[in-house]
C-alpha positions in Angstrom: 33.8 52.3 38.4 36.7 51.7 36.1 37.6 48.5 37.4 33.9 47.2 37.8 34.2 48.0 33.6 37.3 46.6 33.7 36.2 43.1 35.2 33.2 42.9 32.8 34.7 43.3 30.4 38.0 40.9 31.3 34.9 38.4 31.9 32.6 39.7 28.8 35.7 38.8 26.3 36.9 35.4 27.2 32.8 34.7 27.0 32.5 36.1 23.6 35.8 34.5 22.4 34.5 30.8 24.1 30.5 31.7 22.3 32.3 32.4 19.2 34.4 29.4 18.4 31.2 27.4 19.4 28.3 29.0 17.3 30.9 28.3 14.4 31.1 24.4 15.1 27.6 23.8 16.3 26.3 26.1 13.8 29.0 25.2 11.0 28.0 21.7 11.3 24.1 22.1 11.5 22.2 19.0 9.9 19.5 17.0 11.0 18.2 13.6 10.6 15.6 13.6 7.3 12.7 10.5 7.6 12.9 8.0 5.2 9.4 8.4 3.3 7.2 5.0 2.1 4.7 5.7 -0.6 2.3 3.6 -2.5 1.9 3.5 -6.0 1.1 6.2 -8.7 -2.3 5.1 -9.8 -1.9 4.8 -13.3 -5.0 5.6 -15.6 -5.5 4.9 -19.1 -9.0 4.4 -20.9 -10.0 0.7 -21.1 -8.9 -0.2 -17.4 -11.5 -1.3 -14.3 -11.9 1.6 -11.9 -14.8 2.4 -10.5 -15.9 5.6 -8.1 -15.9 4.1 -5.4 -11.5 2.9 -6.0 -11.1 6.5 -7.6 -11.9 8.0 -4.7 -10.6 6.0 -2.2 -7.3 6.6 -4.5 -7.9 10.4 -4.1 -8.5 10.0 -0.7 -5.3 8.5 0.6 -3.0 11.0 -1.6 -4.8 13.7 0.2 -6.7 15.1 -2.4 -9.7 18.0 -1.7 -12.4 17.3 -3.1 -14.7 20.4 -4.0 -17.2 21.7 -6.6 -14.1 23.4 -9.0 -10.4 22.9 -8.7 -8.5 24.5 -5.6 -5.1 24.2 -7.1 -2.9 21.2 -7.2 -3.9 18.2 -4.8 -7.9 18.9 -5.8 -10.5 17.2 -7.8 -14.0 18.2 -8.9 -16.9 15.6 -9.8 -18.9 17.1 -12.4 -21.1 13.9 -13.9 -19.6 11.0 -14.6 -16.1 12.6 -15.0 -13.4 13.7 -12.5 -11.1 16.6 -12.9 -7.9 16.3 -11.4 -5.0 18.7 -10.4 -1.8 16.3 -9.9 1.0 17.3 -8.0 4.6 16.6 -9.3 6.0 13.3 -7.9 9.1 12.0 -8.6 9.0 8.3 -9.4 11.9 5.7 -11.1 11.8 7.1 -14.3 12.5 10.8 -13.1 10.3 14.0 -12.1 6.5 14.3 -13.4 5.4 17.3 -13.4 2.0 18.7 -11.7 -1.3 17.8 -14.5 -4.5 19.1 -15.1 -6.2 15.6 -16.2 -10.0 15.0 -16.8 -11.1 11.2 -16.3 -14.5 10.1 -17.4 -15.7 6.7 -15.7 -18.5 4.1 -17.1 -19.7 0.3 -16.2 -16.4 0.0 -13.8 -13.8 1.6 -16.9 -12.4 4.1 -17.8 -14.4 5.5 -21.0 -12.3 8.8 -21.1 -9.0 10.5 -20.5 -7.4 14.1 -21.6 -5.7 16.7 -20.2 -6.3 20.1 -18.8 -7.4 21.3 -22.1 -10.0 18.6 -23.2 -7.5 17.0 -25.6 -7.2 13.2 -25.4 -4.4 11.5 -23.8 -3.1 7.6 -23.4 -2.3 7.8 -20.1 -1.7 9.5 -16.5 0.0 8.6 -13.3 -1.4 10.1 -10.0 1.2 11.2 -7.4 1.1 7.9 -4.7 -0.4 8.2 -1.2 2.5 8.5 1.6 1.8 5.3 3.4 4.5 5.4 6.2 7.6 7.2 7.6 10.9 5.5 8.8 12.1 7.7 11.7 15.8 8.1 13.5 16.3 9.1 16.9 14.0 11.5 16.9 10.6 11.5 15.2 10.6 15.1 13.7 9.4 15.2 10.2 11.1 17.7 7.9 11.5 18.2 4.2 14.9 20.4 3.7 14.6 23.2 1.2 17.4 25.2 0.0 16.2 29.5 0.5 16.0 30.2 -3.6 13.6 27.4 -3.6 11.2 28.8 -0.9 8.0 30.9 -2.6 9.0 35.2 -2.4 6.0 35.8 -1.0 6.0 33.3 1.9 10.1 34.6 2.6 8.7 38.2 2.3 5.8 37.6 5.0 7.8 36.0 7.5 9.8 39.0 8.4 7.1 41.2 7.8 5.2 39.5 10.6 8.1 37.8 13.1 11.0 40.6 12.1 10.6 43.4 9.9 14.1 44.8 10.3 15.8 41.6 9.8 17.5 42.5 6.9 19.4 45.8 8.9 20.0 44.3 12.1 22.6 42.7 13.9 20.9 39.9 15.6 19.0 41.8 18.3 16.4 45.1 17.1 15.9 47.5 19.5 13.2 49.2 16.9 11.5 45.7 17.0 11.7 46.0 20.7 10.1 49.1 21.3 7.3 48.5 18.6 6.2 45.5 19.6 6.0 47.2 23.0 3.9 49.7 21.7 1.6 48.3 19.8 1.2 45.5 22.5 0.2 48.3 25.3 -2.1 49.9 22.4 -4.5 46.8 21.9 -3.7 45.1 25.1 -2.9 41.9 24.7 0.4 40.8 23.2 -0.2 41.0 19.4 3.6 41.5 18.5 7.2 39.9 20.4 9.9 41.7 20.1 12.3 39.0 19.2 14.5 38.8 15.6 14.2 35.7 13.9 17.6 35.2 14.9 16.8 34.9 18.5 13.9 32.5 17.9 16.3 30.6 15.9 19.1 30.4 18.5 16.2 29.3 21.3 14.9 26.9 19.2 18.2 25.5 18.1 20.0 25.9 21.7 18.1 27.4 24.6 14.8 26.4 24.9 12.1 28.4 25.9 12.3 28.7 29.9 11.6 32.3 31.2 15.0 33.6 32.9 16.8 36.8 32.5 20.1 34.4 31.8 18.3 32.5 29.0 17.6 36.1 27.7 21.1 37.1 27.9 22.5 34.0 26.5 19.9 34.4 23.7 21.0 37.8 22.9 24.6 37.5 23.1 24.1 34.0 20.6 22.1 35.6 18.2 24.8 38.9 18.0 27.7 36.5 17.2 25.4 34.3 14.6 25.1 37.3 12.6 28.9 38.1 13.1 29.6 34.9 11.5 26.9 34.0 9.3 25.1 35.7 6.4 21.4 36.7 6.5 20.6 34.1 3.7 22.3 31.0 5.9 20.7 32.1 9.2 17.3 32.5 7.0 17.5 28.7 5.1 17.9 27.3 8.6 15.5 29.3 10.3 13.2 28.2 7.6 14.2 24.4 7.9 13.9 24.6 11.6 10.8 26.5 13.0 8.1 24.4 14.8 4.6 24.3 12.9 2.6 21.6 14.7 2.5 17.9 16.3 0.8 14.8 15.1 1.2 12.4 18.1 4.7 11.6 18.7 5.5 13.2 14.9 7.3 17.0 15.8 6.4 18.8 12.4 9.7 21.2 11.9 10.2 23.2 8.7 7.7 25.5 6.5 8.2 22.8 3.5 6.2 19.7 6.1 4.3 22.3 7.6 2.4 23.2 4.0 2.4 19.4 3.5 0.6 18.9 7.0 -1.9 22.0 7.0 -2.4 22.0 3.5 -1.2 18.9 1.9 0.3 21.1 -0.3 3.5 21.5 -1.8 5.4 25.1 -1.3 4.9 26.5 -4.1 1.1 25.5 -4.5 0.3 28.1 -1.5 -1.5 31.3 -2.2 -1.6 34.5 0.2 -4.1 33.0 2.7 -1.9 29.9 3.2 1.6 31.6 3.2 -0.5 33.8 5.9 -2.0 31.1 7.8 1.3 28.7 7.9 3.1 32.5 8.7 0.9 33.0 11.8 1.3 29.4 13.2 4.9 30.0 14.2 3.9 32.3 17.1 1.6 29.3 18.9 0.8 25.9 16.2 -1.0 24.3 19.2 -3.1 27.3 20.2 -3.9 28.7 16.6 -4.4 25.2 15.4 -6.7 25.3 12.5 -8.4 21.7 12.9 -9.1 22.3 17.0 -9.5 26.3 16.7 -10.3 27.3 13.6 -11.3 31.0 15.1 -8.4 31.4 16.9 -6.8 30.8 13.5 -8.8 32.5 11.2 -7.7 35.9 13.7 -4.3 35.0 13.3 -4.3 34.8 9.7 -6.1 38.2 9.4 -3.1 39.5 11.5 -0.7 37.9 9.1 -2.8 39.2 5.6 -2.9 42.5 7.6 0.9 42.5 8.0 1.2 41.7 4.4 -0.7 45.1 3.1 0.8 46.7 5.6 4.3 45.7 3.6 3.1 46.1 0.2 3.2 42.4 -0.2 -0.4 42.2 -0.9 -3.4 44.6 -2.3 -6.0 45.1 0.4 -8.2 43.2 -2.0 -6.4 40.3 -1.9 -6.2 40.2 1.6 -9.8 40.8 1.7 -11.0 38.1 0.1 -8.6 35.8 1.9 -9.8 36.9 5.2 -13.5 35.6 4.0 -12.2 32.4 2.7 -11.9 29.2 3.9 -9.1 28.0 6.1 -8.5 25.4 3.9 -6.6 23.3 5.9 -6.5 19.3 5.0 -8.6 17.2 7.1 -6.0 15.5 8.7 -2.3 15.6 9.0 -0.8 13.3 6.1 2.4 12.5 7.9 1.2 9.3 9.1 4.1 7.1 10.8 2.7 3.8 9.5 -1.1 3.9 8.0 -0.8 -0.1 6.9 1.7 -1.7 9.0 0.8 -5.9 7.9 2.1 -4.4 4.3 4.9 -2.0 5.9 6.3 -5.2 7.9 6.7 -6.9 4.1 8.5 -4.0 3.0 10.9 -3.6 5.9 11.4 -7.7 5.2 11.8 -7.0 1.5 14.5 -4.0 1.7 16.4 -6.2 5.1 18.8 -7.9 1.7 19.8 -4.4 0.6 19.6 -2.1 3.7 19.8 -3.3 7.4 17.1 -1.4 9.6 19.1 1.4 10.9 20.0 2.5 7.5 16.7 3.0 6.5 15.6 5.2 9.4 16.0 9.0 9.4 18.3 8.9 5.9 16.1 10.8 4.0 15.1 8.3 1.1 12.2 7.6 -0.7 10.6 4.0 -0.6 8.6 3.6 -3.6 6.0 0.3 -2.9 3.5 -1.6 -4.5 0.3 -1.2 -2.7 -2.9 0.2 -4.1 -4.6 1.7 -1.4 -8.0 1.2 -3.0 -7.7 -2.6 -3.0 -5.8 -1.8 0.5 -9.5 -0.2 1.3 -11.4 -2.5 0.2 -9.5 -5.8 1.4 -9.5 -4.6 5.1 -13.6 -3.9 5.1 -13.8 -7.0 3.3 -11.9 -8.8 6.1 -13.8 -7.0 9.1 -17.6 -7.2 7.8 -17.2 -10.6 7.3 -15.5 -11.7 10.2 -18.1 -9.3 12.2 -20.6 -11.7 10.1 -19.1 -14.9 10.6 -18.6 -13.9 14.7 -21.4 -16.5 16.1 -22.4 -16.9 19.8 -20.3 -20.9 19.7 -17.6 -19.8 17.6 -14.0 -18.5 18.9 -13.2 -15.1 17.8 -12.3 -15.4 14.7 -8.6 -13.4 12.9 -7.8 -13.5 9.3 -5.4 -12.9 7.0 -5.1 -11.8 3.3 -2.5 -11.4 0.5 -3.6 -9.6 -2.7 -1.3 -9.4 -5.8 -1.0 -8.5 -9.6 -1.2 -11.7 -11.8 1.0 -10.0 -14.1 3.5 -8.3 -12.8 3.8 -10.3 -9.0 3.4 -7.0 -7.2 1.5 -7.2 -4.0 -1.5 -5.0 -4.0 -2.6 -5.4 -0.5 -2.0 -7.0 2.6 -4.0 -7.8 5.7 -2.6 -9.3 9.3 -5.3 -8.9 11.8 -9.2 -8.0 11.6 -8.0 -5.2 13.1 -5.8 -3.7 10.2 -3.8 -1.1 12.4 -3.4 -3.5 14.6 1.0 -3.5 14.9 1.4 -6.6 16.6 1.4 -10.3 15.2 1.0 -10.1 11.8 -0.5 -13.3 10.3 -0.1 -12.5 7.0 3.4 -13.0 7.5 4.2 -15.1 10.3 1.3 -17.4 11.1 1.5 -20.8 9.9 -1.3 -22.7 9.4 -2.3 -26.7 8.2 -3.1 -25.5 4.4 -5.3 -28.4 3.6 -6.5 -29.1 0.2 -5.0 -25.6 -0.6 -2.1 -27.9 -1.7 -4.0 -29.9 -4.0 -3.7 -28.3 -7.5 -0.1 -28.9 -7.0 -0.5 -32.5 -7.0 -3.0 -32.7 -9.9 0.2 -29.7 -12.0 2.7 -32.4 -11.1 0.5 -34.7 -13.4 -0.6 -32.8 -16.2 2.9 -31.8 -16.4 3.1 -35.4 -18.0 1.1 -35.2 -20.4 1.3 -39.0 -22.0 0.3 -40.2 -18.9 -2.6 -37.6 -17.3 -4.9 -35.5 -18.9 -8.1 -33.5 -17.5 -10.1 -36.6 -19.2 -8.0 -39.2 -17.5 -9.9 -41.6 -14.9 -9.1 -41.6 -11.7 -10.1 -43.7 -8.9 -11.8 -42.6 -5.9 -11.8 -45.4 -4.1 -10.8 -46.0 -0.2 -7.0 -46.6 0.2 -4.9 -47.2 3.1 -1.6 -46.8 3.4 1.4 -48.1 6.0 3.1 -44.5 7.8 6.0 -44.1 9.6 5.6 -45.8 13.5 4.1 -49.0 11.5 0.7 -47.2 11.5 -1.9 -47.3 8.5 -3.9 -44.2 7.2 -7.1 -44.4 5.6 -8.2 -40.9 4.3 -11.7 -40.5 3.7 -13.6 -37.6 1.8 -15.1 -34.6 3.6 -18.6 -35.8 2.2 -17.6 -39.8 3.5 -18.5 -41.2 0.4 -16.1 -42.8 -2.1 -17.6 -41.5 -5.6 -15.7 -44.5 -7.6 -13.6 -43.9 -11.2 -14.2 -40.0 -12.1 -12.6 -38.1 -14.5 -9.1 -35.9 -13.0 -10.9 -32.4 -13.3 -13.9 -33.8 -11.1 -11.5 -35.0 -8.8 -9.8 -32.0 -8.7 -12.7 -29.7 -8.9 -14.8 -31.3 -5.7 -11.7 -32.0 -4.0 -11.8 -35.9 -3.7 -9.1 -37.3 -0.9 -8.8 -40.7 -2.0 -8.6 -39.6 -5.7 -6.0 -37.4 -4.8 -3.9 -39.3 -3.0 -4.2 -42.3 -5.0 -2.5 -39.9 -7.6 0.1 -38.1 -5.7 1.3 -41.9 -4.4 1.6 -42.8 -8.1 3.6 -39.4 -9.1 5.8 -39.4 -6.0 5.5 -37.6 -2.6 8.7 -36.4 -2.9 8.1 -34.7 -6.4 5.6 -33.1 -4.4 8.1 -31.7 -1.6 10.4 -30.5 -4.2 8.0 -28.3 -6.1 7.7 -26.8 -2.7 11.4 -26.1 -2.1 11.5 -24.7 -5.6 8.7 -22.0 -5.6 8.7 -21.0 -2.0 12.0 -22.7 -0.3 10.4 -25.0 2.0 11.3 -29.1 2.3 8.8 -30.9 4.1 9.1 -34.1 4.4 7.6 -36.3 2.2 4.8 -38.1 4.4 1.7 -39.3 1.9 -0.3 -36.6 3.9 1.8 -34.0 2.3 -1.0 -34.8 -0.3 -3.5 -33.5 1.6 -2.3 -30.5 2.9 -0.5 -31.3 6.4 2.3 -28.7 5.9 2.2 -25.3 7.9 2.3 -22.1 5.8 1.9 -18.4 5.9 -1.0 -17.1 3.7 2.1 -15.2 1.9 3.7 -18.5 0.8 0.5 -19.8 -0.2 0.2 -16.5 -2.3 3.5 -17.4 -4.1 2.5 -20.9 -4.6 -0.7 -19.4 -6.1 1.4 -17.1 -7.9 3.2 -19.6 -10.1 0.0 -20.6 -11.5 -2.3 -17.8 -11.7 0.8 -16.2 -13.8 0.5 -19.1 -16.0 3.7 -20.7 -14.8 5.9 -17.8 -14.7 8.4 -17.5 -11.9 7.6 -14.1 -9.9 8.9 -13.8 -6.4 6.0 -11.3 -4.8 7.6 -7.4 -5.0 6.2 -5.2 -2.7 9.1 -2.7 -3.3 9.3 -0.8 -6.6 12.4 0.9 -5.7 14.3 3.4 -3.2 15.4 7.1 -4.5 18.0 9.1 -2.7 17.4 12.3 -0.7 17.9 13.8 -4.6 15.5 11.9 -5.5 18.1 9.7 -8.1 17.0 5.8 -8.1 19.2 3.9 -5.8 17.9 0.5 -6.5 14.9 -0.5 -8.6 13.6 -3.7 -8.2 11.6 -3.9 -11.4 12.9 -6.1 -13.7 12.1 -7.9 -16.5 10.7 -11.4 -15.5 11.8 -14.3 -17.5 9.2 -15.5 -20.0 7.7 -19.2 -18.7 8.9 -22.4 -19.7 6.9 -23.6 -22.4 5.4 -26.7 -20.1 5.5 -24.8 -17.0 2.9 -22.3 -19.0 0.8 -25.2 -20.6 0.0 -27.4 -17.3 -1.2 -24.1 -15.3 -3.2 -23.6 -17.7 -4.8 -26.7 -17.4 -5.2 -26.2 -13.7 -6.3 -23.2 -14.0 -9.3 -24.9 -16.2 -10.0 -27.1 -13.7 -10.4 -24.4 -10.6 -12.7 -22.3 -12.8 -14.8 -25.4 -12.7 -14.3 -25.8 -9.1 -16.6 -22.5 -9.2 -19.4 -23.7 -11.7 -19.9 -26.9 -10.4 -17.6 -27.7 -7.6 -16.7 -26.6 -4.1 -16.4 -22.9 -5.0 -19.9 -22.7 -6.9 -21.4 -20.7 -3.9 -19.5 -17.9 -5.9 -22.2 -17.8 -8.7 -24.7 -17.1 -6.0 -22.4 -13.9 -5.1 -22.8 -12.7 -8.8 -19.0 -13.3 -9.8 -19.7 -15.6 -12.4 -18.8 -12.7 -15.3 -15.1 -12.9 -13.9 -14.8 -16.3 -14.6 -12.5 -17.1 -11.7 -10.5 -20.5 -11.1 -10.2 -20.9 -7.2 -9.4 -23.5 -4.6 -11.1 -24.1 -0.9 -9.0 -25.5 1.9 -9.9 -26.7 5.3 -7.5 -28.2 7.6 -8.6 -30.9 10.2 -11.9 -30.0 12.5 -12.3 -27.2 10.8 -9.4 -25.3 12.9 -8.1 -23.7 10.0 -10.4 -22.0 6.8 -8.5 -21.3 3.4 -9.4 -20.2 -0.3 -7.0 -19.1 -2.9 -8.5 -17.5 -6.4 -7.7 -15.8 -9.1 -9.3 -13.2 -12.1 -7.6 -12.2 -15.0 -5.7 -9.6 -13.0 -5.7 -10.5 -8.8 -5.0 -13.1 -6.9 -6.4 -13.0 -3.1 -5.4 -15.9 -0.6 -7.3 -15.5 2.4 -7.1 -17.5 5.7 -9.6 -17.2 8.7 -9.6 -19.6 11.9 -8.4 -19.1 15.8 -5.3 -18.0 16.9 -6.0 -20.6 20.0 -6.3 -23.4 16.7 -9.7 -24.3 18.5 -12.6 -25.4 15.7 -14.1 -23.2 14.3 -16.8 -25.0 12.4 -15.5 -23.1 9.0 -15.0 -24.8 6.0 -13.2 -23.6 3.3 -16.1 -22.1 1.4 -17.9 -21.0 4.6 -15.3 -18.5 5.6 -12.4 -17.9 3.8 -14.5 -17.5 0.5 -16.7 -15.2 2.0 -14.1 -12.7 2.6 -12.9 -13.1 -1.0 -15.9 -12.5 -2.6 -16.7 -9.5 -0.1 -13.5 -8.4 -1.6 -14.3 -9.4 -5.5 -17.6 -8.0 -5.7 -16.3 -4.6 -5.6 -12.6 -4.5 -6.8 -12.0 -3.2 -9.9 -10.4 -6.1 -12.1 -10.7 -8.0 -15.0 -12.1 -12.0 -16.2 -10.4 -14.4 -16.2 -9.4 -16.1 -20.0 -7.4 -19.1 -20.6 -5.3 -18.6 -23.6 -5.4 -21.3 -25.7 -1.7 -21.4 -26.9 -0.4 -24.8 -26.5 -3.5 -26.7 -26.3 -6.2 -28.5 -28.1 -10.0 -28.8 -27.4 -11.6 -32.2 -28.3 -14.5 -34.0 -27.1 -14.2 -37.7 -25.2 -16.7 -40.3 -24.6 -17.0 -42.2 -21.6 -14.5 -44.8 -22.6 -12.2 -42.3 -23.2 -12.3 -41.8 -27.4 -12.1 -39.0 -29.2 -16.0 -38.4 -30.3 -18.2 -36.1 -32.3 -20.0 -33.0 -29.9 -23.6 -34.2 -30.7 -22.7 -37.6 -29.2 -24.8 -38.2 -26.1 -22.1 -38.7 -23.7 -19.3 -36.1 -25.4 -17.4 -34.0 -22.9 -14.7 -30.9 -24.4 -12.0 -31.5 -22.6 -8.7 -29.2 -23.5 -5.3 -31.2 -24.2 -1.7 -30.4 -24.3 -1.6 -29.8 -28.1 -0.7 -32.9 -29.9 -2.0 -35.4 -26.5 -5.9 -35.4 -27.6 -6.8 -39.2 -27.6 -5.9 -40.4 -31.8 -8.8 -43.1 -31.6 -12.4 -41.9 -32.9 -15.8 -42.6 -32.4 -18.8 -41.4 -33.5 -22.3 -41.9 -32.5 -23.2 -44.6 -34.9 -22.6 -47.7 -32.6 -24.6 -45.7 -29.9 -27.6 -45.8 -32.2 -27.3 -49.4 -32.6 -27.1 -50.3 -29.0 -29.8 -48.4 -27.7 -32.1 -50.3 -31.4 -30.9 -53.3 -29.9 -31.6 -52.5 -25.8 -35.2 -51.7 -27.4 -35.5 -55.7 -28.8 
C-alpha cells in the first residue's frame, strides 16, 4: 500500500509541478480579442430644427430605446402629447464622456418647438447616444465589453456567488459544502436546481476544458481550479470569470461577459440594472439557450424567481423587493443589439474611408470605437423610399429594376445615408459604390458652372442657340445630337436651356468653352480624366452614384470643396480620440461660391417649369429645391440629383443587365427622391444673395423696368447686370403705330 502511495504521489507531483507552471502562463497572459464597435451619429436636438415623430422614433428605435407609458431607467422614453421624455445613456463621443440625461423634447409642424431637461428647465441643446450600427470582428466573433471588478454593480457581484458559489470567498478552488448542498437540495425538489461546481471550476472549463462528461475532465477541472486559487487572488479569478462567462448567441455572434450580456438582454449599461435584471442576467449562466427570455420567457421568469430567491436568502434583497420583481416584466429588449453589420452599402464606405489610416486587419477585433456619419432616420426612410418605389415602378415589360442612393449634409459633406441594392441588407454588389453608369444630362450643370464662371461672357439671360449641330468625331464620323423631345426650340435664354435640358443648346456651349475645361473640372472634384470627346457634354462618362454625389456636392455647398465624410472619428479601447476627421473646411473661393449659386437658380427652375416640375405635383414646392434629371441612351440608365437647404440625394435606378428600361430621368429616379423628400425632416432651400444682383431684361437683352411687358428678373454676378436701359416708352409707340 505504501508504494501504490508512493507512485501516486511520485506521479501526482511532477503533474502538479507541470499544471502549475502552465496555469501561470496561460492564465498570466489571459486576454482576448475586443470587437471594434461602428456607431452612427448622436442625434443632436436643439429647438428650431426639422424632426418629426416619425425620424424621432425611428432614431429611438435604432439606439435601442424602450418605449413605455413612464420612464424605465436610462435607454427609455415616454410619449405623453406632443412631447417625448427621454432617459439618455452616457456615450462617449470626440469631445469626451456625456453623461446619462433626463431630456424632455416637445415636437410641432416637423420642429422642434421645445427642449429642457429632467427638471422642466429650458436647455439649448442635447445629443442622444448613437445607434451601434456594426461590429468589426477578429478570429473569433465573440462580443465582449471588458470591465475591470470595482467597476461591476455590488449587487450583481454579490448575487453571482450567492447563486453559482456561495462559499467562494473561503474556498480553495473546489467546495465540498457546495457539493453536498447542492446534492441535497437537488434530491429534495427533484430536479437539478443547484451544481455543485465553484466559479472557479466553471471558469477553468470554460477557459480550458470544455464541457464533455468524463471522470478525467472532472479531475483535470478539479486539480486546475486548486492550483488557480494557489496562484491567483479571488478578485483576479473573479474579474475574469466575469469577463468570460457565456450569456447567449446572436447567429454567429458568441455573447461572453456580464457587461454585453446587459447590453444584449437589456440594452442596458451595468450599472443601469436593478434586482430583477442582475437576477435575470444571474440565472442565464446556468443555460442562456434554455432560459432564453425572448424564446422562453417562462422558463426564464422561474429562473429569475430562483435567482431573487437566492438574493433574500443572502440578505441581498428585502422579500419585498423580490416580490415585486418576481411580478414584473422580463424586460428584456426586443432584439439583441449586437448586430454584426445592420447597413452594410454605408459600412462598405466606411471600411473604404478608414483603408488610408488603418489597413483591414487592424481594425478587426482591436477594441475601437468607429464614430460615423449616418442618421439612421434618413437611413430608414431612404431604404423604404428605394423599395416602395422600385416595387411601384416593377411593370410586367420592364427588367427588374436595382437602385442606388447617396444622401448627405449640404453643410458639413457628411453622408447621411447610403443605399446599394433594393434589398438594403443585401452584402453583395454594392452600387452605390461600385456601379458605373452613363450619367447623362446629370453632367450638364457643369457645363452651363463652366460658363457662368465667366461672367463677361454668359449670364442666366444670355441667348443661346438651340439649333441642330453636327460635329466631325474621332474615326472621321459626324454626330448630330438631337433633343429628347426632337424638336430644335431655336435662340433661348441659358437658364431655359439649362432648365429643360436642351442637347443642341448645350453642346453648342460646351464646344465654345472647351471640352477639355470640362474634363478637368472632373479630375479636380472627383479625380477622374475622361477624355475630352464633344459627348462628354452630354453625359457619356461612367460614374458611381457616389461620385455624382460629390460632383453634386461642390454645388449644392455653394462651391465649397467637401470630400464626403462618412467617418467622424475612431476612439481607442479608453475611449481617447485616435483620429478625428472633422475639420474645419476651407471657406469657398469667392467665384466658386457665386456661379453655384447661379446654377443652383437655374435647377430650382428646372422644378417650376422644367423637367423636374412633376415635383410640385408631389407637394415639395415649400422646399424650394434645385434638381437635375438624367437619362442615359434608351433609357438603360435613370438618374436625378437634388438638393434642399440641408440634403442632397442622388439616386440612380436601371438594370444591372443595362437592358432599357423605359425610365426617364423624372420617371424613376425622381420618384424615389421625392418618396424620400416627402417625409425627411429638412429644411428650403434659399439662395443667398451675396455676390449678386437682381435686374430685369427685355427680350433684346436691356436692362428694363418690371412693369414692361416682356421684363424677366434675372440675378447677375454683382456688377455684370447689362448697363444699357430701357423702359417701356418705345413699346407704347410701336404697338400706337402697329394699330395705324
Amino acid at each position: 500500500m505504501l508504494f501504490g502511495i508512493g507512485l501516486l504521489v511520485g506521479f501526482l507531483a511532477p503533474y502538479l509541478w507541470a499544471v502549475d507552471r502552465w496555469i501561470q502562463h496561460e492564465f498570466g497572459r489571459l486576454s482576448w480579442q475586443i470587437p471594434t464597435r461602428v456607431y452612427a451619429r448622436p442625434l443632436e436636438l436643439a429647438r428650431g430644427i426639422a424632426l418629426n415623430e416619425q425620424a424621432l422614433t425611428a432614431e429611438l428605435a435604432a439606439a435601442g430605446y424602450r418605449a413605455g407609458d413612464t420612464l424605465a431607467g436610462a435607454g427609455s422614453y415616454a410619449k405623453i402629447g406632443d412631447s417625448y421624455r427621454i432617459a439618455s445613456r452616457g456615450f462617449r463621443d470626440l469631445d469626451g464622456a456625456l453623461p446619462p440625461r433626463a431630456i424632455e423634447v416637445t415636437l410641432a409642424k416637423g420642429r422642434v418647438t421645445g427642449l429642457a431637461d429632467g427638471r422642466g428647465a429650458p436647455i439649448e441643446r442635447a445629443r442622444l447616444d448613437p445607434a451601434r450600427i456594426a461590429t468589426l470582428y477578429g478570429d473569433s466573433r465573440e462580443e465582449r465589453r471588458l470591465v475591470r471588478l470595482e467597476d461591476v454593480p455590488p449587487l450583481l457581484v454579490a448575487t453571482l456567488q450567492a447563486v453559482e458559489d456561495r462559499d467562494f470567498k473561503h474556498h480553495a478552488g473546489i467546495d465540498w459544502s457546495g457539493i453536498a448542498r447542492a446534492l441535497w437540495t437537488n434530491l429534495r425538489h427533484g430536479e437539478i436546481r443547484q451544481g455543485g461546481s465553484t466559479l472557479t471550476q466553471q471558469l477553468v472549463r470554460n477557459l480550458y476544458l470544455g464541457r464533455q462528461q468524463h471522470w478525467s475532465r472532472k479531475f483535470r477541472e478539479a486539480i486546475y481550479a486548486i492550483v488557480m486559487e494557489a496562484r491567483f487572488d479571488k478578485a483576479r479569478i473573479l474579474e475574469v470569470y466575469l469577463n468570460q462567462v457565456y450569456l447567449g448567441q446572436q447567429g454567429g455572434q458568441a455573447v461572453h461577459g456580464v457587461s454585453a450580456g446587459a447590453e444584449f438582454w437589456f440594452g442596458r449599461e451595468l450599472d443601469q440594472l436593478g434586482p430583477a435584471e442582475i437576477a435575470l442576467l444571474v440565472g442565464l449562466i446556468q443555460g442562456p439557450s434554455y432560459y432564453d427570455p425572448r424564446r422562453h420567457p417562462e422558463r426564464a421568469r422561474a429562473r429569475r424567481a430562483l435567482a431573487l430567491d437566492a438574493m433574500v436568502d443572502t440578505g441581498l434583497i428585502e422579500p419585498a423587493v423580490a416580490a415585486a420583481a418576481k411580478a414584473g416584466p422580463l424586460d428584456v429588449s426586443a432584439a439583441g443589439s449586437l448586430s454584426a453589420n445592420r447597413y452594410p452599402a454605408f459600412i462598405a464606405l466606411v471600411r473604404e474611408q478608414l483603408e488610408r489610416d488603418y489597413p483591414a486587419d487592424a481594425l478587426r477585433g482591436a477594441g475601437l470605437t468607429v464614430l460615423t456619419t449616418l442618421s439612421p432616420s434618413a437611413q430608414h426612410l431612404a431604404e423604404r423610399a428605394v423599395t416602395t418605389q422600385l416595387d411601384a415602378l416593377t411593370a410586367k415589360n420592364r427588367p427588374p429594376l436595382q437602385a442606388a442612393l447617396v444622401l448627405t449634409d449640404t453643410g458639413a459633406g457628411e453622408v447621411l445615408a447610403v443605399v446599394g441594392d433594393r434589398d438594403p441588407r443585401a452584402l453583395g454588389f454594392n452600387r452605390a459604390l461600385e456601379a458605373r453608369r452613363p450619367v447623362g444630362s446629370l453632367l450638364k450643370p457643369f457645363v452651363y458652372l463652366l460658363a457662368l464662371a465667366q461672367p463677361g461672357r454668359y449670364s442666366l439671360a444670355s441667348v443661346v442657340d438651340d439649333t441642330p449641330i453636327t460635329l466631325r468625331v474621332s474615326g472621321g464620323k459626324s454626330w448630330t445630337p438631337e433633343n429628347s423631345d426632337g424638336i430644335s426650340h431655336g435662340p433661348v435664354r441659358l437658364i431655359d436651356a439649362l432648365a429643360h435640358s436642351y442637347n443642341q443648346s448645350t453642346v453648342r456651349l460646351g464646344i465654345e468653352i472647351g471640352v477639355d475645361r470640362l474634363a478637368r473640372l472632373l479630375d479636380a472634384l472627383i479625380g477622374i480624366d475622361p477624355p475630352a470627346h464633344p459627348s462628354l457634354l452630354l453625359g457619356a462618362v461612367d460614374l458611381s452614384p457616389l461620385q455624382m454625389a460629390r460632383l453634386y456636392q461642390f454645388v449644392a455647398s455653394a462651391g465649397q470643396l467637401q470630400p464626403l465624410r462618412a467617418v467622424r472619428g475612431v476612439l481607442d479601447a479608453e475611449g481617447r480620440a485616435l483620429h478625428r476627421y472633422d475639420d474645419a473646411l476651407p471657406p469657398a473661393q469667392q467665384g466658386d461660391a457665386i456661379a453655384t449659386r447661379l446654377i443652383t437658380l437655374a435647377l430650382q427652375q428646372a422644378v417650376t417649369s422644367g423637367t423636374a416640375r412633376p415635383l410640385l405635383a408631389d407637394g415639395l414646392g415649400w422646399l424650394k429645391p434645385a434638381g437635375k434629371t438624367g437619362t442615359s441612351n434608351d433609357s438603360r440608365d435613370s438618374w436625378y440629383a437634388g438638393w434642399t437647404g440641408r440634403h442632397l440625394a442622388v439616386v440612380w435606378v436601371g438594370d444591372d443587365r443595362n437592358r432599357s428600361t423605359g425610365l426617364y430621368g423624372a420617371t424613376g429616379a425622381m420618384r424615389v427622391w421625392s418618396a424620400l423628400f416627402r417625409t425627411l425632416p429638412t429644411e428650403p432651400l434659399a439662395v443667398a444673395g451675396d455676390g449678386l444682383e437682381w435686374a430685369h431684361v427685355d427680350a433684346d437683352g436691356r436692362r428694363t423696368d418690371p412693369e414692361c411687358q416682356d421684363a424677366r428678373a434675372f440675378a447677375f454676378v454683382a456688377g455684370y447686370a447689362p448697363a444699357e436701359s430701357r423702359g417701356c416708352s418705345w413699346q407704347r409707340l410701336r404697338n400706337w403705330l402697329r394699330r395705324d
